[in-house]
Every structure is written in C-alpha cells, then in structure tokens.
LOLUMKOL-900509 format. One record per atom (N, C-alpha, C, O): residue number from 1; residue in three letters; atom name; x, y, z. Coordinates in nm, 4 decimals, padded with zeros to 6 digits, always signed. Example, Ala and Ser with C-alpha at 12.3 -4.5 7.8 and 13.67 -1.06 7.14 Angstrom:
<recs>
REC,n,res,atom,u,v,w
REC,1,ALA,N,+01.3190,-00.5690,+00.7800
REC,1,ALA,CA,+01.2300,-00.4500,+00.7800
REC,1,ALA,C,+01.3200,-00.3300,+00.7800
REC,1,ALA,O,+01.4236,-00.3319,+00.8465
REC,2,SER,N,+01.2850,-00.2250,+00.7080
REC,2,SER,CA,+01.3670,-00.1060,+00.7140
REC,2,SER,C,+01.2900,+00.0030,+00.7870
REC,2,SER,O,+01.3409,+00.1138,+00.8039
</recs>
This chain:
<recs>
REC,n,res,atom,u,v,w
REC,1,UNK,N,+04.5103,+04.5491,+00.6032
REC,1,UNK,CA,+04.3757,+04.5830,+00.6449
REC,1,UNK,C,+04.2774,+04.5441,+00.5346
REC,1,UNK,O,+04.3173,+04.5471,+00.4182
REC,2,UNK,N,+04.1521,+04.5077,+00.5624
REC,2,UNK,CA,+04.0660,+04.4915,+00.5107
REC,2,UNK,C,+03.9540,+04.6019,+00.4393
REC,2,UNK,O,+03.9514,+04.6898,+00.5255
REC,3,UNK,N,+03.8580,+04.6475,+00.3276
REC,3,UNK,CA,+03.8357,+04.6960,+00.3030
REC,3,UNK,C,+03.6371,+04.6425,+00.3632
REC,3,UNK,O,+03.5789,+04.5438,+00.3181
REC,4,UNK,N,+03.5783,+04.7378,+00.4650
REC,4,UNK,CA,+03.4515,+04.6799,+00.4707
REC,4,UNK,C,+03.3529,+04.7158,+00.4112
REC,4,UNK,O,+03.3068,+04.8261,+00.4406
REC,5,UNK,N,+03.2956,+04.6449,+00.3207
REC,5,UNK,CA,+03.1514,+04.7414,+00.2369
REC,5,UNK,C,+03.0353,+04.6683,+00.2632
REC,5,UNK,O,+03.0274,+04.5641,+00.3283
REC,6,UNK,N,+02.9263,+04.7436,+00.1961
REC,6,UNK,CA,+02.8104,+04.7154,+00.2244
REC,6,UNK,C,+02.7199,+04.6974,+00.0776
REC,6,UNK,O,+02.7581,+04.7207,-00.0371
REC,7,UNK,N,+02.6006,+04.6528,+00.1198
REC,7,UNK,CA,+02.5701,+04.6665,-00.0034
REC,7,UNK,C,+02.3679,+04.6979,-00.0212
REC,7,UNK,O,+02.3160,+04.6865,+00.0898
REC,8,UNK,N,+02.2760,+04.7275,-00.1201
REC,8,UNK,CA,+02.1377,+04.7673,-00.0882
REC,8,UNK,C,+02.0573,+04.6622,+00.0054
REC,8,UNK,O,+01.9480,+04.7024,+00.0453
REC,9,UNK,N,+02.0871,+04.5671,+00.0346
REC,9,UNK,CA,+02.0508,+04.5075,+00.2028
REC,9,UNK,C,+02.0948,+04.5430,+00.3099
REC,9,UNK,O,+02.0354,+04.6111,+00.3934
REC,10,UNK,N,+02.2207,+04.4927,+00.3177
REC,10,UNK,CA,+02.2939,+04.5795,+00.4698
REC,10,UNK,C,+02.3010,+04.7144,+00.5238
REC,10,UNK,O,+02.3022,+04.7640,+00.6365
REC,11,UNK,N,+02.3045,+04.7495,+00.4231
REC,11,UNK,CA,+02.3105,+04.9271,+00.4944
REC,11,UNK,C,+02.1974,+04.9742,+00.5191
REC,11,UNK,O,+02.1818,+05.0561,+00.6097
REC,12,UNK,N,+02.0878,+04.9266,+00.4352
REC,12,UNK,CA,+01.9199,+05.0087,+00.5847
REC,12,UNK,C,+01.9454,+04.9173,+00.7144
REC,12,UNK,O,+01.9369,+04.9680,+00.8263
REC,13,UNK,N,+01.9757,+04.7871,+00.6977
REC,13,UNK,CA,+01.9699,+04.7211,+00.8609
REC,13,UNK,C,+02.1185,+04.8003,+00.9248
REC,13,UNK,O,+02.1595,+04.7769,+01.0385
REC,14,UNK,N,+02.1670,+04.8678,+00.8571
REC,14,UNK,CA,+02.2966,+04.9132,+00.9660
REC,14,UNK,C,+02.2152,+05.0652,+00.9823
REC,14,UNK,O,+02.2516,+05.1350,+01.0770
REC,15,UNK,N,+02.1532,+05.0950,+00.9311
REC,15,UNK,CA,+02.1208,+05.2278,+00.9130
REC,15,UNK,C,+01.9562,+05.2676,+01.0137
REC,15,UNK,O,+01.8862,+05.3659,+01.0383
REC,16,UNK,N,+01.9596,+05.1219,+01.0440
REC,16,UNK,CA,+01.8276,+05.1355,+01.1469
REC,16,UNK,C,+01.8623,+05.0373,+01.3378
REC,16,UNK,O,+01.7958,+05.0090,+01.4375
REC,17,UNK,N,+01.9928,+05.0226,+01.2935
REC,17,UNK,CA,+02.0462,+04.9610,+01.4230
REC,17,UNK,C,+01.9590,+05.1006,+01.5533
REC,17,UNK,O,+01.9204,+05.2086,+01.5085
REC,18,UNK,N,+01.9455,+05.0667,+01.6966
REC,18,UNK,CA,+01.9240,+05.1336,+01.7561
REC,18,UNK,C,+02.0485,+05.1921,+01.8313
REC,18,UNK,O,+02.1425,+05.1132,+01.8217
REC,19,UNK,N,+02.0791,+05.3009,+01.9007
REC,19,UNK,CA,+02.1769,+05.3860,+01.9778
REC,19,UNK,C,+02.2722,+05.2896,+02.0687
REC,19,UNK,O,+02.3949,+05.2955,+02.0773
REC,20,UNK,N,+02.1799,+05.1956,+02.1367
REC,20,UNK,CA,+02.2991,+05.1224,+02.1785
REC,20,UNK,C,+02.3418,+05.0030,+02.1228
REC,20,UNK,O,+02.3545,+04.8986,+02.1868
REC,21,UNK,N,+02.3652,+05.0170,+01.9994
REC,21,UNK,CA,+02.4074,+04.8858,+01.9171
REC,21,UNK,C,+02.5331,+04.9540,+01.8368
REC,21,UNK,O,+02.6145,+04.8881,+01.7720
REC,22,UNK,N,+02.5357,+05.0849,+01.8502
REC,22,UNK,CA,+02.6327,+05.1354,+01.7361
REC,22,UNK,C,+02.7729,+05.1283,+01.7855
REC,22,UNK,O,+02.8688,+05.0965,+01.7151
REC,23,UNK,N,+02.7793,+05.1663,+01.9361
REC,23,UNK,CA,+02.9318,+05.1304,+01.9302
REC,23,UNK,C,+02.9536,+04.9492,+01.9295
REC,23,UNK,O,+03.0555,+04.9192,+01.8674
REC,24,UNK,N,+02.9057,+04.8725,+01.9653
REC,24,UNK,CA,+02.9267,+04.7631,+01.9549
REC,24,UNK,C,+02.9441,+04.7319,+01.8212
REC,24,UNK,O,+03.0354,+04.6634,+01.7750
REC,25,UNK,N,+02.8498,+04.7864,+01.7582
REC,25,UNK,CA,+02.8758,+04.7873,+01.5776
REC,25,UNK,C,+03.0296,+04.8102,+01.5381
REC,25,UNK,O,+03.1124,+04.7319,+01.4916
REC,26,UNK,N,+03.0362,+04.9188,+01.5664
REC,26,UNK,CA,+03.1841,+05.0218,+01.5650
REC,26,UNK,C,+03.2909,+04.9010,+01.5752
REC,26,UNK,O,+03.3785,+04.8948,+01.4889
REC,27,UNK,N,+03.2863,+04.8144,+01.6682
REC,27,UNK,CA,+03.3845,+04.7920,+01.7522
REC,27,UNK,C,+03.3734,+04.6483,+01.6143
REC,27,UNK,O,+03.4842,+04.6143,+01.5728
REC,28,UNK,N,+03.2774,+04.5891,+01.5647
REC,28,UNK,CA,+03.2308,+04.4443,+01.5373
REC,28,UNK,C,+03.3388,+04.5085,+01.3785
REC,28,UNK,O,+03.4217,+04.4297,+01.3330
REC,29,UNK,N,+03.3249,+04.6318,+01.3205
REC,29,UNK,CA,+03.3453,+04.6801,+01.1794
REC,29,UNK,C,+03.4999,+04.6693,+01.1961
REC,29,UNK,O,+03.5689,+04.5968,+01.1243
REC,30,UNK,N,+03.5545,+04.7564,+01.3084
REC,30,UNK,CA,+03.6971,+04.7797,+01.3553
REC,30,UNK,C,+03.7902,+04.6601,+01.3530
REC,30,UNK,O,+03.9108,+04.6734,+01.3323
REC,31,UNK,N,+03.7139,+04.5067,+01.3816
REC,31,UNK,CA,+03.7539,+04.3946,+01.4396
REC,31,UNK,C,+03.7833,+04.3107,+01.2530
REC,31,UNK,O,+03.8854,+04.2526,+01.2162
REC,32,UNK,N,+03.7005,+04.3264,+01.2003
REC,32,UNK,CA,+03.6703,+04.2558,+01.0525
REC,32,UNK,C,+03.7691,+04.3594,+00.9821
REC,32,UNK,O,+03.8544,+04.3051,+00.9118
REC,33,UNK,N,+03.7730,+04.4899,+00.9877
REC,33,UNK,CA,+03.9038,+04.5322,+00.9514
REC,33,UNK,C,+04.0215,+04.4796,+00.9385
REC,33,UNK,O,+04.0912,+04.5054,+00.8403
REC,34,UNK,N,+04.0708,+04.3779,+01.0596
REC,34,UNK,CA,+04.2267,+04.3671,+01.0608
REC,34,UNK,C,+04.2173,+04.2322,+01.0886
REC,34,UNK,O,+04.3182,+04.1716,+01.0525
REC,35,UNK,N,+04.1279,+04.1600,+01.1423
REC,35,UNK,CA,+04.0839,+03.9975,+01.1700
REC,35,UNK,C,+03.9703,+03.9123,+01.1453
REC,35,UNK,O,+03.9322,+03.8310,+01.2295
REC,36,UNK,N,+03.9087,+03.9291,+01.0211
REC,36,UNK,CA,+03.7660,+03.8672,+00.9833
REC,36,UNK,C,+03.7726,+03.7012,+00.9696
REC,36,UNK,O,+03.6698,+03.6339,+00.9623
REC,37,UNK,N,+03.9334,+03.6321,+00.9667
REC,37,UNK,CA,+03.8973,+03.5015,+00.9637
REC,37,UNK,C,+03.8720,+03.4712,+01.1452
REC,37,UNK,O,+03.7908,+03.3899,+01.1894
REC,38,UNK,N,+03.9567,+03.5520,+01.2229
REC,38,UNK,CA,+03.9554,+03.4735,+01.3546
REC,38,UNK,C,+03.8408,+03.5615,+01.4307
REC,38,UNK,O,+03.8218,+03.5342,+01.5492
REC,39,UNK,N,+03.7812,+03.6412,+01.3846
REC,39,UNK,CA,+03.6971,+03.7534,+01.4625
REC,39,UNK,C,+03.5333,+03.6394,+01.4396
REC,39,UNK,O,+03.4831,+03.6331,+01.5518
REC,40,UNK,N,+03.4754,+03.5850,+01.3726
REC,40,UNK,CA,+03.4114,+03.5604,+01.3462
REC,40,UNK,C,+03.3811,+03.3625,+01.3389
REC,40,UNK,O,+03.4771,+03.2917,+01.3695
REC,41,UNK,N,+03.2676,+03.3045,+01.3042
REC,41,UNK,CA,+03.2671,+03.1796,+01.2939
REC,41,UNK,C,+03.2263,+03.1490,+01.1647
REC,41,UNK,O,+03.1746,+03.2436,+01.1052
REC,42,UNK,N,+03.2361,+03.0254,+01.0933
REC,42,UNK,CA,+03.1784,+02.9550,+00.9621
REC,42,UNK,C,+03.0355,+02.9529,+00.9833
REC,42,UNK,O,+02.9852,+02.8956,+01.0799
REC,43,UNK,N,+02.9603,+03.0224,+00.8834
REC,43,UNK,CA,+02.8031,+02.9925,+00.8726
REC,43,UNK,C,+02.7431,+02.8253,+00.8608
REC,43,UNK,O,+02.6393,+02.7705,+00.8979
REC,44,UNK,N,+02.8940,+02.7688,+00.7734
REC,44,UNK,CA,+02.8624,+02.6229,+00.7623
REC,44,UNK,C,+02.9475,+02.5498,+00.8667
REC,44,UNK,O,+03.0664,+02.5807,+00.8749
REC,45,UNK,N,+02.9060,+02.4724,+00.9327
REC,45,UNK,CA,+02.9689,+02.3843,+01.0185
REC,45,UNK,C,+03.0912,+02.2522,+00.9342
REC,45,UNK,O,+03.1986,+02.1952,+00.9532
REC,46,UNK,N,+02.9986,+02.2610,+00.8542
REC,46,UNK,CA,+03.0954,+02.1599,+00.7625
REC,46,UNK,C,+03.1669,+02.1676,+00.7035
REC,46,UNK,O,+03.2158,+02.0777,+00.6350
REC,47,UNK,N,+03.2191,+02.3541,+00.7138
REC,47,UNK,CA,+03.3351,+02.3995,+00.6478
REC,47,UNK,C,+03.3698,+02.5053,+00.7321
REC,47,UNK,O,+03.3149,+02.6145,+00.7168
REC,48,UNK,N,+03.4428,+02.4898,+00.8078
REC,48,UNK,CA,+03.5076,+02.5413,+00.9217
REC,48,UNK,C,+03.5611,+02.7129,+00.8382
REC,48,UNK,O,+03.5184,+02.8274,+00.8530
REC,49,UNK,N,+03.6796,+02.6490,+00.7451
REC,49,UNK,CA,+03.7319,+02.7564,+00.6820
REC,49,UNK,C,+03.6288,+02.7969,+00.6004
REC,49,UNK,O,+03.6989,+02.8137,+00.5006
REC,50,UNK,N,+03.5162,+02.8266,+00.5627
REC,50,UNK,CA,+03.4421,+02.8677,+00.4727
REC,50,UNK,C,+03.4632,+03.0703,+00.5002
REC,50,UNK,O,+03.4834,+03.1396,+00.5999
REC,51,UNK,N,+03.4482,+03.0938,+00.3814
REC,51,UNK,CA,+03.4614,+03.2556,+00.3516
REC,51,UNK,C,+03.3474,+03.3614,+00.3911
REC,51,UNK,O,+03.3501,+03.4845,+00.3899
REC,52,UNK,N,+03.2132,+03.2412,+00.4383
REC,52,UNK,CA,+03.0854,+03.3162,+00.5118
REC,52,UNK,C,+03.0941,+03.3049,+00.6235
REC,52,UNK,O,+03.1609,+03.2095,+00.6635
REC,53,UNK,N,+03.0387,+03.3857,+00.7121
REC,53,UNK,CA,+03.1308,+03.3877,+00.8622
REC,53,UNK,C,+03.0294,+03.4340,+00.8996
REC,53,UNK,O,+02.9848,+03.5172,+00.8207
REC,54,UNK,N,+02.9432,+03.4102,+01.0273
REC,54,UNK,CA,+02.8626,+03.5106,+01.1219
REC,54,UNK,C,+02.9589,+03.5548,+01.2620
REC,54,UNK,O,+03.0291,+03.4782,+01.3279
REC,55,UNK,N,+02.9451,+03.6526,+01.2766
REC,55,UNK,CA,+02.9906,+03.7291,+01.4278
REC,55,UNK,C,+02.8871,+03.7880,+01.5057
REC,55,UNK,O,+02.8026,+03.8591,+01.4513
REC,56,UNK,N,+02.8853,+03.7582,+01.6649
REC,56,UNK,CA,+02.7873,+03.7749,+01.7118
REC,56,UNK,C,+02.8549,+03.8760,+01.7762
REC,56,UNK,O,+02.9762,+03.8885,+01.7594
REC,57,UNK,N,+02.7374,+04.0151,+01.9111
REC,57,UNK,CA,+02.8072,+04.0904,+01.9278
REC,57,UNK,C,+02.7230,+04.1578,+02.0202
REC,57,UNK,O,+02.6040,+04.1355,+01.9975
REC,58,UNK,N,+02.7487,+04.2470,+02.1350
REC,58,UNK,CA,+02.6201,+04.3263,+02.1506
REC,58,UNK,C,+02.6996,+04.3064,+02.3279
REC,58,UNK,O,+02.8013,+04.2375,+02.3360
REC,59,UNK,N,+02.6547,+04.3570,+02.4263
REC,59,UNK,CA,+02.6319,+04.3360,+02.5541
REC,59,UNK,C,+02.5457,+04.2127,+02.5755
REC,59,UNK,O,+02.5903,+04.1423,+02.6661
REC,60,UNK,N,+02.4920,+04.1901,+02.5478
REC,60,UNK,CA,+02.3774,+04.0753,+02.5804
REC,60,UNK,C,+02.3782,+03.9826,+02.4728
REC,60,UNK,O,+02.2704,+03.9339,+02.4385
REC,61,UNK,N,+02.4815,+03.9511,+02.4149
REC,61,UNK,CA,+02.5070,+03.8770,+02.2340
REC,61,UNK,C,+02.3845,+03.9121,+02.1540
REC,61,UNK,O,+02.3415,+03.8194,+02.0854
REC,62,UNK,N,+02.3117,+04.0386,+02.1474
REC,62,UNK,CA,+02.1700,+04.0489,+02.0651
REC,62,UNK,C,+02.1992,+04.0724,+01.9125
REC,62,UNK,O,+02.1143,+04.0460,+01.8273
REC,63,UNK,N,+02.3263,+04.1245,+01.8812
REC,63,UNK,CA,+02.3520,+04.1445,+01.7689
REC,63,UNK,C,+02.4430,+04.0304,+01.6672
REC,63,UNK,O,+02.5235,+03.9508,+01.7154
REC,64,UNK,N,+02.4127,+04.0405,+01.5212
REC,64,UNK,CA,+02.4764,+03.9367,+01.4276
REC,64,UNK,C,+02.5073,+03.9867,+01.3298
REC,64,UNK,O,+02.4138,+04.0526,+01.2843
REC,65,UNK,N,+02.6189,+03.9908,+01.2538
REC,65,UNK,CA,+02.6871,+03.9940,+01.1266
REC,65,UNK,C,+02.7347,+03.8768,+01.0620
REC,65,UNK,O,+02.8388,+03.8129,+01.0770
REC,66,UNK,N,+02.6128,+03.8582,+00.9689
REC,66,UNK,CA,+02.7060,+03.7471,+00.8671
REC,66,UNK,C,+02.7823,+03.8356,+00.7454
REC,66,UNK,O,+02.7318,+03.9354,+00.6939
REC,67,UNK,N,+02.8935,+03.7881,+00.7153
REC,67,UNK,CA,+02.9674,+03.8684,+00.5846
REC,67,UNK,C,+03.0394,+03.7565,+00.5141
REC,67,UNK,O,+03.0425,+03.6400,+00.5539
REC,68,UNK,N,+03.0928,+03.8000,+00.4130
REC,68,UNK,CA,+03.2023,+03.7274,+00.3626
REC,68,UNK,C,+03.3478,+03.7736,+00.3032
REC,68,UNK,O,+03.3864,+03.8629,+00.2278
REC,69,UNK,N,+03.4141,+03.6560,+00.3834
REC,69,UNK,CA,+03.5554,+03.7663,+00.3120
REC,69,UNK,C,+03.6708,+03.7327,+00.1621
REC,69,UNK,O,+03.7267,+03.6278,+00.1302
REC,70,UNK,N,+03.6724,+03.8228,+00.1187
REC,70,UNK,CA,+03.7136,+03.7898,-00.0078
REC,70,UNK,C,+03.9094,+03.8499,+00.0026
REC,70,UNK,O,+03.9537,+03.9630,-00.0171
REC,71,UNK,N,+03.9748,+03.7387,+00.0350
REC,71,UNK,CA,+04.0983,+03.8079,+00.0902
REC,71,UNK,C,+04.1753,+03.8327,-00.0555
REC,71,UNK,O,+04.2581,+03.9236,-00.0613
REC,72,UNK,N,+04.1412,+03.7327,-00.2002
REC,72,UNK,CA,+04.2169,+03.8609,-00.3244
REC,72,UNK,C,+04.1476,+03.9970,-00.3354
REC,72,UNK,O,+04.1768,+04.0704,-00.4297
REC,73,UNK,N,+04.0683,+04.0300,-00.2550
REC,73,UNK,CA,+04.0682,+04.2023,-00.2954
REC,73,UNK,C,+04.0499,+04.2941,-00.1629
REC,73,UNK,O,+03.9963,+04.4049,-00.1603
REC,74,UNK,N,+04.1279,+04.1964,-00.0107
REC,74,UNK,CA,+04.1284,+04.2393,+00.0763
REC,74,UNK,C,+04.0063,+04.3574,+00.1261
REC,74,UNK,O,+04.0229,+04.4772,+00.1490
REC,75,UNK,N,+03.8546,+04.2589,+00.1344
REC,75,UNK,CA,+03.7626,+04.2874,+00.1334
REC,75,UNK,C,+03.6377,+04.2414,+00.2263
REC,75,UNK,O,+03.6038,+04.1324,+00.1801
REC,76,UNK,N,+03.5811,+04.2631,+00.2999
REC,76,UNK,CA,+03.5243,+04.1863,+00.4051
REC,76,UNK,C,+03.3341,+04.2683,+00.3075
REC,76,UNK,O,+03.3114,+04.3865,+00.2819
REC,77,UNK,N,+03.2653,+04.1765,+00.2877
REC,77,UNK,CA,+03.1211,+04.2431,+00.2177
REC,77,UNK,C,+03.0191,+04.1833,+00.3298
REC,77,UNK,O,+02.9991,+04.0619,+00.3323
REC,78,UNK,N,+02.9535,+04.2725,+00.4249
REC,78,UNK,CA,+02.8516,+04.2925,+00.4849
REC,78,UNK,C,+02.7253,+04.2204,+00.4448
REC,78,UNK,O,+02.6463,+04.2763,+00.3688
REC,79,UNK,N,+02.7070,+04.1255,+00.4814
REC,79,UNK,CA,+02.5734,+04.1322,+00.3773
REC,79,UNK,C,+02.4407,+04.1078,+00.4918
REC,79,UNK,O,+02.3301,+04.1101,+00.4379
REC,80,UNK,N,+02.4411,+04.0850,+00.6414
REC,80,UNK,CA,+02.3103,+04.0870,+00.6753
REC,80,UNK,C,+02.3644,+04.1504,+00.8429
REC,80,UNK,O,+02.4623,+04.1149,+00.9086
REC,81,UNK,N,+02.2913,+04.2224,+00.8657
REC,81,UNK,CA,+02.3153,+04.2844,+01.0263
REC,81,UNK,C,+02.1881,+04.2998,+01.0959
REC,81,UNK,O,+02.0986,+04.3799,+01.0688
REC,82,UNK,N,+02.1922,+04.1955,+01.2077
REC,82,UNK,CA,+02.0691,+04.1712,+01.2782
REC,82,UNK,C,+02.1068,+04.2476,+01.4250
REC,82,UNK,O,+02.2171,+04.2582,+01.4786
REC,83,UNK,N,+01.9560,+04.3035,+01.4762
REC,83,UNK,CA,+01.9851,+04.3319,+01.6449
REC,83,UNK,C,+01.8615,+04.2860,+01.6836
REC,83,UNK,O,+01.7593,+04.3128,+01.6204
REC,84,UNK,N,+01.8643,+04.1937,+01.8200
REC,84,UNK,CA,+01.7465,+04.2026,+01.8779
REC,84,UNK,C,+01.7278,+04.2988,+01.9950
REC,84,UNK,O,+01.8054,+04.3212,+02.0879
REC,85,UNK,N,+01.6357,+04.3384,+01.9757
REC,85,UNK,CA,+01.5914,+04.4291,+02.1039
REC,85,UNK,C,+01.4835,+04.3678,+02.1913
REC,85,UNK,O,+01.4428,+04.4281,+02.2906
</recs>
C-alpha cells in the first residue's frame, strides 16, 4: 500500500471540495492507495511512465488530481485537487 499525503496547497483545495465531491474523493484516495501507476495518466505525454500523474474523477469527470508517486518511500504526494462545479 501506498502512503497518501498532502501538503500546504492541497489540503485547503481538499478541504474546500463541495459535499458531492467527497465520496468520489474517497474513492479517487482509496484507488492511489493500492494502484497510483494504473489508476491515473502521465501529466507529460512524452513520458508515458512519468511519476506525475493526473486522475480525473467525479460523476460528470468535474474533478482532478494531479500527484506524484514516489514508489522508494511507497508514497503517493497530492499536490493539486481541482472540482468544477
């Protein structure tokens, strides 16, 4: 398993998500837990395997997590969480 953190950017945008974004959230955190290379896509196209990854998410795809995963310290770091409403 993966360890997911956050850091003084991500957590007010996780911390101001609206009511129906949180279980989808839930579910997006649960997923990067145990599968962050295949749960997610390369931010860069030109590096498929790259370690920055956005995941999209939501009922209506309104939501985005870019993170990156750092698999020597079995660690997935949060770093931007978007919702559109």
């Amino acid at each position: 398993m993966y360890r997911i953190t956050t850091d003084q950017q991500s957590q007010p945008q996780i911390d101001a998500l609206p009511p129906e974004a949180l279980a989808p959230f839930a579910e997006v955190r649960a997923t990067l837990e145990v599968a962050p290379w295949t749960a997610g896509d390369s931010l860069n196209d030109n590096n498929p395997d790259g370690a920055v990854r956005t995941l999209v998410f939501g009922p209506d795809r309104q939501g985005m997590v870019t993170y990156l995963v750092l698999d020597e310290q079995r660690r997935v770091d949060l770093l931007d969480v978007l919702w559109l409403s």
